[in-house]
C-alpha positions in Angstrom: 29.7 152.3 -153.7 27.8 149.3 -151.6 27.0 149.9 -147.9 28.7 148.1 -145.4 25.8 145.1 -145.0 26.3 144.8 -149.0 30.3 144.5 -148.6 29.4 142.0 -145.9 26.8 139.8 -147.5 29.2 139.7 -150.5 31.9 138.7 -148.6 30.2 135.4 -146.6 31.2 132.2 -148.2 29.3 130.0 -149.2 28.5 127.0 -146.8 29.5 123.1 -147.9 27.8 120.5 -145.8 29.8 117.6 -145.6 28.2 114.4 -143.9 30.0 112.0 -141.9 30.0 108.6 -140.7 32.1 105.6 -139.2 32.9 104.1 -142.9 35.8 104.6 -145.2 33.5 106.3 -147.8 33.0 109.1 -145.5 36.4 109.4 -144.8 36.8 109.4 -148.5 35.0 111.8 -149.1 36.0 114.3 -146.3 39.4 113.9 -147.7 38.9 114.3 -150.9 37.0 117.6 -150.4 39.5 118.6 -148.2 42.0 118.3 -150.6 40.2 120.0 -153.1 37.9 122.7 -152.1 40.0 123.8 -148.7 43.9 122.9 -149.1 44.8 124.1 -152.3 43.6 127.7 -150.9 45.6 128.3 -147.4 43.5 130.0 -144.8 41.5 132.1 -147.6 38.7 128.6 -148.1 36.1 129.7 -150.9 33.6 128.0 -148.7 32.6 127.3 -144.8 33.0 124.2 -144.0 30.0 122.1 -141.5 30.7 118.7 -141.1 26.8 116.7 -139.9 26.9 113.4 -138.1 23.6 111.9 -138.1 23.5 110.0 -135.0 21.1 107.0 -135.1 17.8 107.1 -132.7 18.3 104.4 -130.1 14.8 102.8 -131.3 16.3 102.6 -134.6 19.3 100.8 -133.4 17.7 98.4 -131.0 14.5 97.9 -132.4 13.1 95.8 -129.1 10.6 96.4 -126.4 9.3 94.6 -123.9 10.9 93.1 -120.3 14.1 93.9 -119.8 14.3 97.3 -122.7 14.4 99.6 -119.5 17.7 98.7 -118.4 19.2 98.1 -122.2 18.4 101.2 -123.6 20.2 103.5 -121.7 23.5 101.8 -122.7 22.9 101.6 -126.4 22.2 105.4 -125.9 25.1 105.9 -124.5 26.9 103.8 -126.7 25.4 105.7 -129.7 26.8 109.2 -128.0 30.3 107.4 -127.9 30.8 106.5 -131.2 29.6 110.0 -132.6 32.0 111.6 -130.5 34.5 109.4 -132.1 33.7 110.1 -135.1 33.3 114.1 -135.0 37.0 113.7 -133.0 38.2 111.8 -135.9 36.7 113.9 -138.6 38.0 117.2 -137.0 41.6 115.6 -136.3 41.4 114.9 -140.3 40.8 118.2 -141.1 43.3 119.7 -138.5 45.7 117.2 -140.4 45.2 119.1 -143.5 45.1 122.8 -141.9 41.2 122.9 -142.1 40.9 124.8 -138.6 37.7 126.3 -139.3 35.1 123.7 -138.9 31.8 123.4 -137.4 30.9 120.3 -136.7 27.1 119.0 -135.9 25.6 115.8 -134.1 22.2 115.5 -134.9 19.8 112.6 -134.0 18.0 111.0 -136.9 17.7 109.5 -140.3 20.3 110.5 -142.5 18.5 111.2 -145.6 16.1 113.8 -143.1 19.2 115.4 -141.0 21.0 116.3 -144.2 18.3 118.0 -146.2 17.6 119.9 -142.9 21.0 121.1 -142.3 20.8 121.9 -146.3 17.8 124.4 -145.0 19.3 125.4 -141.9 22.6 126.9 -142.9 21.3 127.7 -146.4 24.2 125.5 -147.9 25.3 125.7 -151.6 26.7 121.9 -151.8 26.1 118.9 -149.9 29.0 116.0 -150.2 27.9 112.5 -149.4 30.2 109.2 -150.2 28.9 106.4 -151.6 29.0 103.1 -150.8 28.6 102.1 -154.5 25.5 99.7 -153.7 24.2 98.0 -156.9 20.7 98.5 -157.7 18.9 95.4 -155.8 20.6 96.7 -152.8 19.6 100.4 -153.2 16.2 99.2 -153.9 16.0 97.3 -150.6 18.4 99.4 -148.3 17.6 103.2 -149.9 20.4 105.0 -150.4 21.1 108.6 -148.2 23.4 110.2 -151.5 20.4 109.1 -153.8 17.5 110.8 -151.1 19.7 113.7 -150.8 20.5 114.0 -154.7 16.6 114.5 -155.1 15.4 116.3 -151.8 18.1 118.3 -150.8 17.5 122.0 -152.3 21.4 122.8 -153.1 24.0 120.9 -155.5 25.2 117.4 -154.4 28.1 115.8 -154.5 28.6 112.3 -154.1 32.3 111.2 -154.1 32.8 107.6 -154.5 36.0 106.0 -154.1 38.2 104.4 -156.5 38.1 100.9 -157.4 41.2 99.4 -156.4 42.3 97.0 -159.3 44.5 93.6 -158.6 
């Protein structure tokens, strides 16, 4: 018969980290994990779900110093804290929308690639789910691509949804 802590430790889900942004292939990919890993199974989810938000460093998104950088950063700061509330609102609205009440959700400050291998570590997660954005190889070569960092780095399975091309 297993103890108690054995019952328990079997009885933990597993964790899927799912990370979020502003475009429609985050969104795309929240959904479409929601509808399959979450909905299909009521209240009784195989997994716990932790939504990450990397929120950009203001030097990152200014990239200026000098005269003047005092005043300026403070607003793009706050501006940055703005729009990842937005987006953790929208994400857990989303998954309210599609009776996914238990979410944690995480704003944490940094390069994307770097915040979602950490939160890999931190939670012990068993899948990561990036979205693409489907860049071709010159552009992935030039830009880097988060799902591609975190498809080699990250120490779980990753899932990178894409969306469907929509044919005319």
């Amino acid at each position: 018969m297993a103890s108690p802590a054995e019952a328990e430790a079997v009885a933990e889900k597993q964790v899927m980290v799912v990370a979020i942004d502003d475009s429609e292939h985050s969104t795309y990919a929240l959904e479409w994990t929601l509808d399959h890993f979450f909905t299909p199974y009521a209240s009784n989810h195989p997994f716990k779900l932790i939504l990450v938000h990397a929120k950009p460093t203001v030097s990152s998104a200014v990239g200026l110093a000098g005269p003047g950088a005092a005043q300026i950063l403070p607003m793009v700061e706050a501006d940055l804290k703005k729009i990842a509330a937005r987006i953790i609102g929208t994400a857990k609205e989303f998954c309210h929308s599609k009776s996914v009440h238990d979410v944690k959700v995480e704003v944490v400050e940094g390069d994307a690639r770097n915040v979602l291998c950490e939160a890999v570590e931190k939670h012990h997660a068993s899948i990561l789910v990036v979205g693409s954005h489907g860049y071709g190889a010159i552009k992935r070569a030039v830009l880097g691509s988060v799902s591609d960092y975190c498809a080699h780095h990250a120490h779980c399975t990753v899932m990178i949804v894409k969306m469907p091309k929509i044919k005319h």
